[in-house]
N, C-alpha and C positions, 0 to 999 in steps of 0.2 A: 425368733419372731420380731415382724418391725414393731417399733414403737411402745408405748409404756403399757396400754393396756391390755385385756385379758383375753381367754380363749372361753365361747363358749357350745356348749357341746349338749345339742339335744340328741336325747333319747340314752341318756345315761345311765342304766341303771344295768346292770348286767352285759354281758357279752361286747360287743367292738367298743362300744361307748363305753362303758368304764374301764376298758383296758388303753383308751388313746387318756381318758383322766390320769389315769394312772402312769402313763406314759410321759405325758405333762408334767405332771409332777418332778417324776424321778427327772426332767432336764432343767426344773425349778423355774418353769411357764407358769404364770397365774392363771386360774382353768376354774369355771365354774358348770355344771349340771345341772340340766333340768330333763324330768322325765313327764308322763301322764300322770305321776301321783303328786306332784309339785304344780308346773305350768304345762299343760297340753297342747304340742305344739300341729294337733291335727284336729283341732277347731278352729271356725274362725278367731281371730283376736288373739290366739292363743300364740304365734309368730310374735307379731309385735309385743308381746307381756314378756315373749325371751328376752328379747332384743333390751328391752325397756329395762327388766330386772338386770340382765347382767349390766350393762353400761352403767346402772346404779350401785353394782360391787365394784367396778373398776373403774370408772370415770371414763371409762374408752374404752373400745373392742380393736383386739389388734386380730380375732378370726372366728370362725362360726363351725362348727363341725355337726354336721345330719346326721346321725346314725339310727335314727328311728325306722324299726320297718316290723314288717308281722309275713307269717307264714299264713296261707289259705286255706291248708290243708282239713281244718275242721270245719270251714263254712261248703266244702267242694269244691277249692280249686283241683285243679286236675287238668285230663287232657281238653281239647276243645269242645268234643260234643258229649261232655259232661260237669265241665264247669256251672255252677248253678248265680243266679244272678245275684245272692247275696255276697259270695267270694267275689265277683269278679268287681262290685260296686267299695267295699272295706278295704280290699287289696289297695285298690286304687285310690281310694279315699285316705290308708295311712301311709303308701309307701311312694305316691308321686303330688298327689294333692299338697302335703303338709310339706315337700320338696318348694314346689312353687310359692307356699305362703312364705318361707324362711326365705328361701331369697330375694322375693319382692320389700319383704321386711329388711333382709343382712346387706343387700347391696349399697343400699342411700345410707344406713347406719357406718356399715365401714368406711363409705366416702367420704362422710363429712367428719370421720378424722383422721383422713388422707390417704387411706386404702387400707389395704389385709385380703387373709387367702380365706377362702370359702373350701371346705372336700365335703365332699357330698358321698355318701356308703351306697354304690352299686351292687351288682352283681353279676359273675358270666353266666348265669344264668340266662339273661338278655341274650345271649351269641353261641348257646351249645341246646342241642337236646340230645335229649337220652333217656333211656324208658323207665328210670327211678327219678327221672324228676321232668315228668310232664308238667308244668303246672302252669299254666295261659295267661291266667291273671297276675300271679305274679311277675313272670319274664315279661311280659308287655310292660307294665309300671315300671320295670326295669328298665327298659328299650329303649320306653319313652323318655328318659333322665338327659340322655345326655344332648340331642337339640336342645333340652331347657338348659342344660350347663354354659351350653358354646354360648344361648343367647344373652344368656346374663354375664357372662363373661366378655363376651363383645360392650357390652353396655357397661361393662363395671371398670374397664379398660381404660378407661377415659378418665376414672379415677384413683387408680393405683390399685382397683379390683380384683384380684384372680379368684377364679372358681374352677376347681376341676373335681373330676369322678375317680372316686375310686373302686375297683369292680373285684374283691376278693372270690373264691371258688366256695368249696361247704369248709365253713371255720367251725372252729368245737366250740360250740355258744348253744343257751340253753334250746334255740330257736331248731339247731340241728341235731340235736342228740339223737334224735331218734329215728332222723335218715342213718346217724352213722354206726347207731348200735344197730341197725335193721341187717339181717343176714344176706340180704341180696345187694346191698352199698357198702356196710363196714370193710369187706374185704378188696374191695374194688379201688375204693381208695386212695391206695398206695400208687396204684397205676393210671388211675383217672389224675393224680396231681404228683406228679413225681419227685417235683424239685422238693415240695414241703413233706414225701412219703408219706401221704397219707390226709389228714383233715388239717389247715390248717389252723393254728394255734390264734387267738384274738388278738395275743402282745407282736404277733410277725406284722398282723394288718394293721394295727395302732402306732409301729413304727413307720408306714411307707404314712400313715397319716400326719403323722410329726413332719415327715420330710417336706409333705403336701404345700401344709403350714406354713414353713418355715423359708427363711431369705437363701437358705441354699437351691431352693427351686424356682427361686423370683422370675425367672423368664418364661415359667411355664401358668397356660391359661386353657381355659377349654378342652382340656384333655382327658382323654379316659386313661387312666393305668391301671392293663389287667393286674391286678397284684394278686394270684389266685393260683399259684405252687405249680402251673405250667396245664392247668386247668382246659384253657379254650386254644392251646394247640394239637388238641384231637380233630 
């Protein structure tokens, strides 16, 4: 990664986020976490308090990692003409709303100490359906990610900004267990995402997140990488 300071990485606590910490680590990146039970970063203010704290452990931010999201499944997300309006408002409120606050917040913070990479945690969910995962409000918040990526990425451009998506398929994280233990998805699979046989692992998607990061993708900006085991070429 460029320059002396650190990585910081909402929505740490579990699943993709503490496996890119962990990931950071093991290549002896300085990386710090914040989750909802620390700083909140899908209230307002709650952006900025990241931005603010971490730049006060490192003196500088050399990147920003989103991996904050929630499933809707318990409020009724679901197919469209069952979606109920509590899912389709929470959906949207933690998984593209607290997207917009981090990078209104990460963009000017990274610029004015002379750029860094922004990955933001998608989903193919946005770009496949299939009848074990109808669910409207969340692929929509999905969808919606990556116009806000290119745009902030066009604007961050100017300052040695990149921000790109990353869109992994169902990873084994606490959020999916129970699509993959379900007897109509567990067996499927293997053949829904071929390349990873089966669900992929958090430490495969924490990797392509490192690479996001890091000066060996310096020329990449705005861009979605399905990272998601061969997912959305069905």
């Amino acid at each position: 990664m460029s320059g002396t300071g650190g990585i910081l990485v909402a929505g740490a606590t579990g699943g993709i986020g503490s496996a890119v910490l962990a990931e950071l680590d093991r290549r002896g990146v300085p990386s710090v976490g914040v989750d909802r039970d620390t700083i909140d970063i899908t209230v307002p203010g709650g952006a900025e308090s990241a931005i603010a704290f971490a730049k006060n452990t490192f003196g500088d931010l050399a990147g920003v990692v989103h991996a904050v999201g929630m499933s809707g499944r318990r409020l009724g997300d679901g197919p469209v003409t069952e979606c109920t309006d509590e899912a389709w408002a929470e959906v949207h409120r933690v998984n593209l709303e607290s997207v917009f606050r981090l990078l209104r917040a990460a963009v000017p913070a990274l610029a004015a100490g002379g750029g860094g990479s922004i990955a933001v945690v998608g989903s193919g969910l946005a770009r496949t359906l299939d009848d074990d995962f109808l669910t409207v409000a969340y692929a929509t918040a999905k969808g919606a990610l990556l116009p806000l990526i290119r745009s902030s990425a066009y604007v961050g451009a100017k300052s040695g900004v990149r921000v790109n998506l990353v869109s992994p398929g169902v990873v084994d994280t606490p959020m999916a267990r129970r699509a993959i233990a379900s007897p109509d998805v567990g067996p499927r699979l293997a053949r829904m995402q071929p390349l990873s046989r089966g669900a992929q692992s958090a430490e495969s998607v924490a990797k392509v997140i490192c690479w996001v990061l890091s000066d060996d993708s310096g020329d990449l900006t705005g861009a979605e990488l399905p990272a998601d085991g061969g997912w959305t070429l069905r």
